[in-house]
C-alpha positions in Angstrom: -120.0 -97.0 78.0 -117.4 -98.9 75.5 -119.7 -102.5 76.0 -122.4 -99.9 75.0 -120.8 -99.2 71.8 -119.6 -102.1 71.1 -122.8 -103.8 72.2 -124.4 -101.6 69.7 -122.4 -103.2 66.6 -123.7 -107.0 65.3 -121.3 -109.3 67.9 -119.7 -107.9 70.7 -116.2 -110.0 69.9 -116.2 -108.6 66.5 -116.8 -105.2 67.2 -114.4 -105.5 69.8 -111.4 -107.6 67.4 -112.2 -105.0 64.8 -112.0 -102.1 66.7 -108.6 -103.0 68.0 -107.2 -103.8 64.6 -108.5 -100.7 63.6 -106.6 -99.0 66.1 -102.9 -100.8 65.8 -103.8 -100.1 62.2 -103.7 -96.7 62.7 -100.7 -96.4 64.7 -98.8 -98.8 62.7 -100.1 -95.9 59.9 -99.0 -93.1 62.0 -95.8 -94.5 63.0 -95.1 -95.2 59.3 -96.3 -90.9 58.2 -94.1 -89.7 61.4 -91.1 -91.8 59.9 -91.2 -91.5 56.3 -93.5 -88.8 55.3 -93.7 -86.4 58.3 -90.0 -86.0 58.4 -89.4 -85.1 54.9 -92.5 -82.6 54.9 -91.6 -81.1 57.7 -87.4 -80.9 55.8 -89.6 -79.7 53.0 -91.6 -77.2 54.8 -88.0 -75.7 56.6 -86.4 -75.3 53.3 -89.3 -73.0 51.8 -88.9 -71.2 54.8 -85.3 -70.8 55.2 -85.8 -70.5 51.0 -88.2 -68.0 51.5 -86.4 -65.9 54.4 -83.2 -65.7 52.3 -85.1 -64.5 49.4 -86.5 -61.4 51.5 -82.8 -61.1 53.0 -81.3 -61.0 49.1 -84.8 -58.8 47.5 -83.8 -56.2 50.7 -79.8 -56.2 50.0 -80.7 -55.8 46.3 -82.9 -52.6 47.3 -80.4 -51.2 49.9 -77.9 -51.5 46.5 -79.9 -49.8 44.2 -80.9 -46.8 46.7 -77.1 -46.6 47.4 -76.1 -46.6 43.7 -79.1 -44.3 42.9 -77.7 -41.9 45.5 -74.1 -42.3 44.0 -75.5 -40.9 41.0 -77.4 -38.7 42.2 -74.2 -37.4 43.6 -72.0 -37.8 40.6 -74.6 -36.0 38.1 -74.7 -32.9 40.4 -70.9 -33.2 40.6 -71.0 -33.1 37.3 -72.9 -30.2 36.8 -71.3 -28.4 39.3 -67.9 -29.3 37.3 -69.2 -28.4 34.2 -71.1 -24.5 35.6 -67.4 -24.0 36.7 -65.8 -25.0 33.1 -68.2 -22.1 31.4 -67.2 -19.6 34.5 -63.6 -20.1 33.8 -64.6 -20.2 29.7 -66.6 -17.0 30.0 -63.8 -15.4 33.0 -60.7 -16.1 30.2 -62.9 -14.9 26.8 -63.5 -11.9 29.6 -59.5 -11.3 30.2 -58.3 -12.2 26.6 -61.3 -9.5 24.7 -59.8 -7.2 27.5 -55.9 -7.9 26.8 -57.2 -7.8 23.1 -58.8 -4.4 23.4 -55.6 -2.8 25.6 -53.4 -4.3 23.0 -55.2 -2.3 19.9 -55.0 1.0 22.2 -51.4 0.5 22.6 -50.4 0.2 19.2 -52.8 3.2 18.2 -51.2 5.3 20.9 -48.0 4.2 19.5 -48.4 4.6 16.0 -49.9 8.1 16.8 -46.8 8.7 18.9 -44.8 7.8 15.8 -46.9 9.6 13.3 -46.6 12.7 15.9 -42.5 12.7 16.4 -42.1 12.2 12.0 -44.7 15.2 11.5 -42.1 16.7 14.0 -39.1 15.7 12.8 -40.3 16.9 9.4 -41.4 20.1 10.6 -38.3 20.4 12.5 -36.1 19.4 9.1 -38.6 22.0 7.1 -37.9 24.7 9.4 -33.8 24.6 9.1 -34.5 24.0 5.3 -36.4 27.2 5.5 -34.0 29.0 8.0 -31.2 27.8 5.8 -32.9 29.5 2.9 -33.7 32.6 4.7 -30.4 33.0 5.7 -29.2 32.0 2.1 -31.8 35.0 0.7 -30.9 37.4 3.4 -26.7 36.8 2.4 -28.1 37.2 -1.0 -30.4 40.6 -0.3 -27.2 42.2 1.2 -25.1 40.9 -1.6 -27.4 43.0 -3.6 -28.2 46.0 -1.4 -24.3 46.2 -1.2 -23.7 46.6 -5.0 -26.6 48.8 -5.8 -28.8 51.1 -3.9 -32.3 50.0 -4.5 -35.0 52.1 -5.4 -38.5 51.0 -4.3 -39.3 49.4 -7.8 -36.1 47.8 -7.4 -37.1 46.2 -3.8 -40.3 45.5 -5.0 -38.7 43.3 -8.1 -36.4 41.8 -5.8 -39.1 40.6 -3.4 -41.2 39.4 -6.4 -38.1 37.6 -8.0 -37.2 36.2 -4.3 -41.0 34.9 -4.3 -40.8 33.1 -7.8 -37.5 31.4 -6.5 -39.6 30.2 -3.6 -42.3 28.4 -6.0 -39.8 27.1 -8.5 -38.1 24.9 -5.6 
């Protein structure tokens, strides 16, 4: 079948010398590729993909990062809030206890100044009254100083009584 082929060609030796020069040709080509072209392609080719893989690998750590630090937020901001939602409970809870202690305070000194107003209209009352007792007793002395040196007549009392009165309104 090969003296076929070759018989097929112009001259059987030239088909035949060409054919095989063709062919070492053609491994001397692919021995030359597979030892200086192949070889670095192939490096080439392994560096993309090891490139390529430790891309993915960094991308993927990158994301895992973010979705952690997004979640750390997260978790900070409602801290946060929570924080801040007990700083106005405690703000609101002491305006509560101080309006309170404000209020008790302004009943206490009312009570006490009533307290105070009520024992000085006392002590006054109680001075007035031994002013007046003092007086009465002063008037009475005087009435029996009087009875004693003359017997009254009813006019008489009645002046007395009257003059007694005017006394009264003139201190």
């Amino acid at each position: 079948m090969l003296n076929q082929i070759v018989l097929a060609g112009a001259s059987e030796g030239l088909a035949l010398g060409n054919m095989l020069f063709v062919l070492v040709a053609f491994l001397i080509l692919m021995l030359l590729l597979k030892k200086y072209a192949w070889g670095p392609v192939v490096k080439m080719m392994e560096k993309r993909a090891e490139k390529v893989a430790h891309d993915l690998d960094t991308a993927e750590e990158a994301r895992q990062q973010a979705e952690e630090m997004a979640s750390k937020r997260s978790t900070q901001l409602q801290s946060a809030r929570t924080e801040a939602n007990g700083i106005v409970a405690d703000a609101k809870e002491a305006a509560g206890k101080q309006r309170d202690q404000i209020v008790a305070d302004a009943q206490a000194d009312a009570q006490a100044t009533k307290e105070q107003a009520s024992a000085q209209i006392a002590q006054e009352r109680s001075e007035a009254m031994a002013g007046v007792k003092g007086e009465v007793a002063d008037l009475s002395v005087t009435i029996a100083q009087k009875i004693i040196q003359k017997e009254l007549k009813l006019d008489d009392q009645k002046a007395l009584i009257d003059a007694y009165i005017e006394g009264l309104g003139n201190k």
